[in-house]
C-alpha positions in Angstrom: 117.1 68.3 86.3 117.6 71.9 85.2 114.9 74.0 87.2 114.9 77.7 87.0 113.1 80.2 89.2 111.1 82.8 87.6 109.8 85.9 89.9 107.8 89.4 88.6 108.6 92.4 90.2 107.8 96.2 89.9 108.8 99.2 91.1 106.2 101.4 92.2 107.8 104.2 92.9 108.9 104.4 89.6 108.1 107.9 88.8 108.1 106.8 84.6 105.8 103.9 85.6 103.5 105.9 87.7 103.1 108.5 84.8 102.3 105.7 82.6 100.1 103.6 84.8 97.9 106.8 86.0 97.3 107.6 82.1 96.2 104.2 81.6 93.8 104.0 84.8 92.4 107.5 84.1 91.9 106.2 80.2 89.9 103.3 81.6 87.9 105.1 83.5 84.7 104.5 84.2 84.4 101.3 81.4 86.8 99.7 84.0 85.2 100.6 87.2 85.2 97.4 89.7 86.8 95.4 87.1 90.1 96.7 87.5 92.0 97.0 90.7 94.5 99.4 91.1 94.9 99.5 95.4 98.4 101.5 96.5 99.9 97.9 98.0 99.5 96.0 95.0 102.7 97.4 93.5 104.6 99.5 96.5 108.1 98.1 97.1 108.5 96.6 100.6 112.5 97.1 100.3 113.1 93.6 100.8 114.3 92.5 97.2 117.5 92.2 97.8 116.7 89.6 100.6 114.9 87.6 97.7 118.0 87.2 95.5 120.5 86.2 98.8 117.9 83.9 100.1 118.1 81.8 96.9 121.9 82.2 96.7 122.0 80.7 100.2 119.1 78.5 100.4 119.0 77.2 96.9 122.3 77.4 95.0 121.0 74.6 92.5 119.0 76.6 90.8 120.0 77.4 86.7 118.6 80.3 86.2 116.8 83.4 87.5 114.5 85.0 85.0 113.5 88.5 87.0 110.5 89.8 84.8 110.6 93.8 85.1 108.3 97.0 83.4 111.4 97.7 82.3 113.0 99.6 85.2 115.8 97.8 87.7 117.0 97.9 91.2 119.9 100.0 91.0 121.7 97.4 93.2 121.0 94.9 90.9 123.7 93.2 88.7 122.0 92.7 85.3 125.1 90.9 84.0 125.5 88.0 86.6 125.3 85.0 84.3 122.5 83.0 86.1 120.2 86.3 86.1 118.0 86.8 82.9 116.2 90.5 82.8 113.2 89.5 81.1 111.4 92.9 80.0 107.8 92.7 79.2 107.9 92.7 75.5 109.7 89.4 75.7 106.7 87.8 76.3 104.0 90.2 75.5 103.2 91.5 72.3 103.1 95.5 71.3 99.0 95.5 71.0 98.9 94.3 74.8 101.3 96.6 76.4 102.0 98.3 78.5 100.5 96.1 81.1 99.8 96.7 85.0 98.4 93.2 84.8 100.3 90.5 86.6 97.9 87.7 84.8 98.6 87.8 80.8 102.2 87.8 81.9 101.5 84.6 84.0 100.1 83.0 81.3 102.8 83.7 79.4 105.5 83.0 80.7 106.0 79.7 78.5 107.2 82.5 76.3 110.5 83.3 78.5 113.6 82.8 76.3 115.5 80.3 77.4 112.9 78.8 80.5 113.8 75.4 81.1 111.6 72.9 81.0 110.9 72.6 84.9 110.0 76.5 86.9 109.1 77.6 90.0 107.4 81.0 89.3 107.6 83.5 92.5 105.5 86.6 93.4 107.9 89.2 94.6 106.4 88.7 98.7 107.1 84.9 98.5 110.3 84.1 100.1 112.9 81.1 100.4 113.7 80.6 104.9 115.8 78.1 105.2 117.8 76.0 102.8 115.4 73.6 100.0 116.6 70.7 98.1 115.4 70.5 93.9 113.1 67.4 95.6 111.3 70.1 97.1 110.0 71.1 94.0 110.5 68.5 91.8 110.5 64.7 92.1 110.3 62.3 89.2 110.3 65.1 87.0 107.2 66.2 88.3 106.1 69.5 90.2 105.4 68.9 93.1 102.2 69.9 94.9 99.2 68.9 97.3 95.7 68.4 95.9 92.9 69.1 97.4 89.4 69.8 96.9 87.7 73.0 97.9 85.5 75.6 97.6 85.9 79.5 96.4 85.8 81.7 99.3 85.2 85.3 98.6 88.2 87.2 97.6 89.6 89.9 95.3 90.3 87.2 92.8 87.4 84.7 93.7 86.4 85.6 90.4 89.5 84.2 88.1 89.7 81.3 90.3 86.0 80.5 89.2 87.1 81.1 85.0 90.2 78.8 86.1 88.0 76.0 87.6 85.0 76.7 85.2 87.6 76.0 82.3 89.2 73.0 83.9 85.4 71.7 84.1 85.0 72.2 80.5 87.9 70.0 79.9 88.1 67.2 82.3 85.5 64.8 84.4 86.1 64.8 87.7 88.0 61.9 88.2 90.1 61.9 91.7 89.3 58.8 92.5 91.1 57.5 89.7 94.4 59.0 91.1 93.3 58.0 94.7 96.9 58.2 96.0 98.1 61.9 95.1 94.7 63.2 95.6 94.7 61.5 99.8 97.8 60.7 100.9 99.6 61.0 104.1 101.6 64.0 103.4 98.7 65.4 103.5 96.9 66.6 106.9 93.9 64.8 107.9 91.7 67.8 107.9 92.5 68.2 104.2 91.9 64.8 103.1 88.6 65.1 104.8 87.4 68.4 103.3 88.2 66.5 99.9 86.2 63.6 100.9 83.3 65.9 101.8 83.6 67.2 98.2 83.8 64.1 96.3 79.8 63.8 95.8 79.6 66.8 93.8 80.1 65.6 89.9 82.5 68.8 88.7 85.1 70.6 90.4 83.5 72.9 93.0 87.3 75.0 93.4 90.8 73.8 95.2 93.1 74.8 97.9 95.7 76.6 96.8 98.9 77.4 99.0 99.6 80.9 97.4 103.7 79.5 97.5 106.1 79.4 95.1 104.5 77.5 92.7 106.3 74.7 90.3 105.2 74.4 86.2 106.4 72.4 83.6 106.1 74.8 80.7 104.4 71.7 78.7 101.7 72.5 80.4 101.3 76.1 79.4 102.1 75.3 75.7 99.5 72.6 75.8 97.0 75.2 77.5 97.7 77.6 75.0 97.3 75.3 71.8 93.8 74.3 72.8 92.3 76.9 74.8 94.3 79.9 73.1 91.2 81.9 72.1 89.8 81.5 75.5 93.5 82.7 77.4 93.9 85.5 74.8 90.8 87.4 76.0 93.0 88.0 78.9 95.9 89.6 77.2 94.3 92.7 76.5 93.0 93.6 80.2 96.0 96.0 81.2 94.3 95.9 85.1 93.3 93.0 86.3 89.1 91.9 85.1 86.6 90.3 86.4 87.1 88.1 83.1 90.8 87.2 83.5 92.2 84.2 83.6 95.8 83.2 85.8 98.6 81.0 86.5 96.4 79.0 88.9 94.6 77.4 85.8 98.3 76.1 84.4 98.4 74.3 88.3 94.9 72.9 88.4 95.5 71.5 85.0 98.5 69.7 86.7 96.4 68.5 89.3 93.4 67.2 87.6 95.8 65.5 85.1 97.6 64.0 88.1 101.1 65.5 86.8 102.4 65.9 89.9 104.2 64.9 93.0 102.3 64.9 96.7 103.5 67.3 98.7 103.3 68.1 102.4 102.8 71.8 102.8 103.8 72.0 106.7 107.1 73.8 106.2 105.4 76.6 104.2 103.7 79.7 105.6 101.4 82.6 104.3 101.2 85.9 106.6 99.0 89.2 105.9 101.8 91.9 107.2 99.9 94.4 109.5 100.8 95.8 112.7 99.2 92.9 115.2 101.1 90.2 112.5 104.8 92.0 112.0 106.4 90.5 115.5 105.3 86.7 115.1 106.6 87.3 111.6 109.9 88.3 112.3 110.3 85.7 114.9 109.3 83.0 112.0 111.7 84.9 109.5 114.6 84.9 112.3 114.2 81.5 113.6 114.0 80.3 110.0 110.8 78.4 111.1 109.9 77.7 107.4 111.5 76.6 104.2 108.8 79.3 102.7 106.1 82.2 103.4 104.3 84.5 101.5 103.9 87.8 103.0 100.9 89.5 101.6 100.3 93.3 101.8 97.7 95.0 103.2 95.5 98.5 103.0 95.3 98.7 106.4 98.7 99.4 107.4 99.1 102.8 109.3 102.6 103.5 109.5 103.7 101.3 106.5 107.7 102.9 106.7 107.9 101.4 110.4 106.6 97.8 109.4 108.9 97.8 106.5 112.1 99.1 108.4 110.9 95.9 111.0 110.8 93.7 108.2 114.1 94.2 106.8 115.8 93.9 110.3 114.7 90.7 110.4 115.9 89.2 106.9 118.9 91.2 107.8 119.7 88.5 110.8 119.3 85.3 108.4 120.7 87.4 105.5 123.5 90.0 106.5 126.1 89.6 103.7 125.4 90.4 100.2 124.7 88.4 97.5 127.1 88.1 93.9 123.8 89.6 92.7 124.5 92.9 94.0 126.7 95.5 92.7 
């Protein structure tokens, strides 16, 4: 199978970027107000790239492609021209009335629009991370993404709210039907605990939410291009939200389509691991990073980080033990 790995990425200190994305914010205004949100660590560069591109060089030298979606600005380390990296800029995949965009979701759902994607994906935030090496199977087995379904409910969040259009519009389209697909939906790569929070959620008649891993997240684009051709109007009210809306929809509708379709492969999630980074987290997180304790993590960022240049320097040292030597990536 050709598989290729897709990851978004800005640069926040972007001083071009920043000019444009406070001129936008300040045009919203007040018609945006809690709509939008537009928090410092949701696009401040953790200087940890770099460790991105050699962790997949190391850990995952099968993979085709790497399509790095930018604004339009690069890592000045960065070779553009290395022959498995396409630079995807946003008007690739966005048209002119919808840009520019400080929106991570209408590029999500568009990303079926990639030149070149192959038919099998594994779309990365820019804090998700490969730790130790990872076979295709991983990913994909039989053709088929690989994930774990479960059944859940919405807790509250900052994107409670497009998880709920997600599941609303997967409700729309589908009866709840898991037991028809008994076997991926409890199986024994799944925990117990899981299979029992499904079962206590099997009563209800639609979709009350599911549990999603927030990890590198396999697609087969059919599933986007489907999504698009029958719910198009409904996805392109999202195109037009340049900060993220209480009315967006995201890439985790594309995954629960997957599910509820049984298109995919059961998947134990045990060798994966998601981390806030703050000061009480950054030592057992190193130690996981430098043990290479998990084949992935997600390392979300957080507003309440008081010395944000120390954590970061800490962070880096520790990809710098699994990760000293530069990658043909780099200049």
């Amino acid at each position: 199978m050709d598989i290729d790995f897709v990851i978004a990425w800005v640069d926040g200190a972007d001083p071009a970027w920043r000019a444009e994305f406070s001129r936008y914010r300040a045009a919203d205004g007040a018609a945006a107000g809690e709509l939008t949100d537009a928090s410092v660590s949701r696009y401040r560069d953790w200087d940890n790239l770099h460790y991105w591109f050699r962790a997949v060089e190391r850990f995952a030298p099968w993979v085709r492609r790497i399509h790095f979606i930018t604004w339009g600005h690069l890592p000045a380390w960065l070779d553009a021209a290395h022959p498995k990296l396409h630079v995807v800029r946003h008007e690739e995949i966005l048209d002119a009335a919808y840009r520019p965009t400080f929106n991570i979701n209408p590029l999500e759902l568009s990303l079926h629009r990639i030149p070149g994607l192959a038919e099998r994906f594994v779309f990365f935030n820019d804090d998700m991370f490969l730790g130790r090496p990872v076979g295709p199977e991983r990913f994909f087995r039989c053709g088929l993404p690989c994930d774990a379904a479960r059944l859940s409910v919405i807790a509250p969040s900052s994107i409670a709210h497009i998880l709920l259009n997600d599941v609303a519009l997967i409700n729309r389209r589908h009866r709840k039907q898991v037991l028809r697909q008994f076997g991926k939906w409890f199986n024994l790569r799944y925990s117990l605990a899981d299979m029992f929070k499904s079962l206590t959620l099997l009563p209800w008649s639609a979709f009350a939410g599911f549990k999603d891993p927030h990890m590198p997240q396999p697609f087969l684009k059919a599933t986007f291009e489907r999504l698009w051709a029958e719910e198009g109007e409904t996805l392109g009210g999202t195109l037009p939200h340049r900060f993220r809306s209480l009315l967006d929809f995201n890439q985790y509708l594309m995954r629960y389509e997957q599910l509820v379709t049984g298109c995919f492969a059961p998947v134990s999630y045990r060798d994966a691991r998601l981390d806030t980074l703050g000061e009480q987290s950054i030592e057992h997180i190193c130690r996981f990073i430098a043990g290479r304790r998990y084949a992935m993590f997600c390392l979300n960022d957080s507003e309440a980080i008081a010395d944000f240049d120390a954590l970061r320097a800490r962070l880096c040292s520790a990809f710098q033990q699994i990760l000293p030597e530069k990658s043909s990536y780099e200049l």
